[in-house]
C-alpha positions, 0 to 999 in steps of 0.5 A: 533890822540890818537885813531890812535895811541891806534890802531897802538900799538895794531897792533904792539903788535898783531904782536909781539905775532903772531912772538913769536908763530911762533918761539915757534912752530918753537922750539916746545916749549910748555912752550912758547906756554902756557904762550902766550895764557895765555897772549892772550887767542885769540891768535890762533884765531886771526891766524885763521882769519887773514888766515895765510899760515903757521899756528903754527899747520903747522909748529910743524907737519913739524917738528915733534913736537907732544906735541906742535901740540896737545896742539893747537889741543886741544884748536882750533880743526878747526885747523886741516882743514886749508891749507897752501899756497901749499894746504896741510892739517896738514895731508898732511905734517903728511903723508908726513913726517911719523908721525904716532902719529900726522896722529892718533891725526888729524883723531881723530878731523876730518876723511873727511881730507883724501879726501882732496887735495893739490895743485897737487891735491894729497890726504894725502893717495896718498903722504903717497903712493909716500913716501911709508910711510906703516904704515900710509898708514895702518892707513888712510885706516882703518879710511877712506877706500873709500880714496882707490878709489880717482884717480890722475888729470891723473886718476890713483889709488894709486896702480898705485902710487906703481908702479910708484914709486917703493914702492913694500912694499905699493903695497902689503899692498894695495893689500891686503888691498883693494882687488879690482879687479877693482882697480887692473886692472883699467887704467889710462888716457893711458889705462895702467893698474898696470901690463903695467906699471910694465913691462915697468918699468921692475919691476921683484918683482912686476911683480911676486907678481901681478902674482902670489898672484893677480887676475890681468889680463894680456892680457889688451889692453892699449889705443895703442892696446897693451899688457904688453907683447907688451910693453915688446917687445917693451923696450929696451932690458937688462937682466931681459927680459928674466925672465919677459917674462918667468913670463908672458908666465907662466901666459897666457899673449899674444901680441895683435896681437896673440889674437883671438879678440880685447879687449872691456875693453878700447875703446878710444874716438878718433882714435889715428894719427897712427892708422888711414886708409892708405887709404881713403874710396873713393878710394875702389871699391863699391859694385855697381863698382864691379858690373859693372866690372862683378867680379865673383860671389863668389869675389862679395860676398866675397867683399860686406862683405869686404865693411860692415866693411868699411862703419864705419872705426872707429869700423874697426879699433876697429877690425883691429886683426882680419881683418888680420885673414879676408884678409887671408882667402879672399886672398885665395878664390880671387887668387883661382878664378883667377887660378880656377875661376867659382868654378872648375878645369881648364881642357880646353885651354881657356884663362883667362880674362885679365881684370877680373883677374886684377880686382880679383887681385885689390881687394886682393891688397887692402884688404892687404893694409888695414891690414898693420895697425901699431902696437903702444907701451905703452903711457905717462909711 
């Protein structure tokens, strides 16, 4: 019984001092603090082993309470790596708040903290990013440069948290920080790169610096096949259209359904619902039903190239531009053989065959029913 009650004191006391390292690093006191450690010198280890969510560090960096918040680094460096009940290092809440002295002391006991995640998943970097806190943005990336090259769950780079977050003055120093262009034009989990998202967002700065100053590319295609000048086209209207428009024109941007092939930088790994084929591949004609339907020789061949892109729909639907280029031409040569057929001039009185004239007609029919694939816009911006 005595036993229980020597235990049950040493609880109570334990718990008394961890209250007054709380308060004291809740007022900063550095006083406070020296005299508790005098008094229990495993003060802050029994903290450390006890996996308190806030620890005395947590709280002074919170608070801004630098002499506090280096006075426990200096005796329990290892502080520096625990979490709190959010997943945030010391660091992340450095970051967070701007404390450039703090973000300085921490990567002096540990650097690997950049890489470190919260609970969102977010690295210290990525938050100093969304609060567009610059001169701790500068610091991280000097001591820890690959920190650059961490994506987001949705895998976006922090040039992506610039521009989602309007932070036009990180964007620049990141810029020119990294100088990347892989980062510049890398595309999240929607395919859109830095510039679709700026365009969307109708961010006229940003749009004119990644322009001007960058080596962004501009005729990207996100995951729905669409241009930043498509997503353009595709927001609402207001008055900085115009003035964006005018930008990317100047820069040789073009909506996708100008451009001369489908870009290869993205190809998703399923056919989005909309984009699938109006028709299924069992209601057009094959090759062998063509033959028996004793289509003009030159339809015939036209045909068997027609039916090489639809035996694979998803690489058709990958090429979908530039089959509207394709059906044009076959439209032409088909109707040509109705009125003309066998490759010359009608010069006589005899009449056309009604049924390989329908047949001729059927196939244009279906060639233009394939190119009415609709456009898709910009996804999840």
């Amino acid at each position: 019984m005595r036993l229980l009650n020597l235990i049950d004191s040493e609880r109570q006391t334990e718990g008394i001092m961890e209250r007054k390292l709380h308060e004291a690093a809740m007022k900063g006191s550095v006083t406070s603090l020296l005299e508790l450690l005098q008094e229990d010198p495993l003060l802050l280890d029994r903290i450390i082993a006890a996996c308190i969510a806030d620890t005395p560090l947590h709280i002074a960096v919170m608070l801004g309470h630098i002499d506090f918040a280096k006075q426990v680094l200096s005796r329990r460096p290892e502080l520096a790596s625990e979490s709190d009940s959010k997943g945030s290092s010391p660091l992340h809440l450095a970051s967070a708040k701007g404390y450039e002295e703090l973000v300085k002391e921490l990567l002096l006991i540990d650097s690997e903290i950049c890489l470190s995640r919260d609970q969102n998943g977010r690295t210290p970097l990525q938050i100093a990013t969304i609060k567009g806190r610059v001169t701790i943005l500068s610091e991280l990336i000097r001591v820890k440069p690959e920190s650059t090259r961490v994506l987001t769950d949705r895998g976006e780079t922090i040039l992506h948290l610039c521009v989602k977050h309007n932070r036009l003055a990180s964007l620049q120093l990141l810029v020119g920080s990294i100088q990347e262009d892989e980062l510049l034009n890398w595309k999240d989990h929607d395919g859109n790169t830095i510039l679709h998202l700026a365009v969307a967002r109708k961010q006229i700065e940003a749009i004119q610096f990644l322009l001007t100053t960058t080596r962004v590319e501009v005729n990207v295609l996100n995951a729905n096949g669409s241009t930043a000048l498509d997503v353009l086209q595709q927001s609402s209207r207001d008055l900085r259209d115009t003035e964006i428009k005018e930008s990317l024109r100047g820069a040789g941007a073009l909506r996708a359904r100008d451009m001369h092939f489908v870009s290869r930088d993205y190809v998703p790994t399923e056919v989005p619902q909309i984009a699938k084929p109006l028709v299924s591949q069992k209601s057009i004609l094959k090759p062998q039903v063509l033959l028996q339907r004793k289509s003009p020789p030159r339809i015939h061949a036209i045909y068997m190239v027609f039916w090489k892109y639809l035996e694979n729909q998803e690489e058709w639907l990958k090429k979908a531009e530039c089959s509207k280029v394709v059906a044009s031409l076959i439209t032409t040569i088909a109707f040509q053989d109705v009125v003309n057929p066998r490759g010359c001039a009608r010069q006589d009185d005899t009449p056309l065959d009604p049924k390989l004239t329908m047949g001729t007609i059927g196939v244009v029919a279906e060639v233009i029913m394939w190119t009415e694939i609709p456009s898709v816009g910009l996804t999840s911006v």
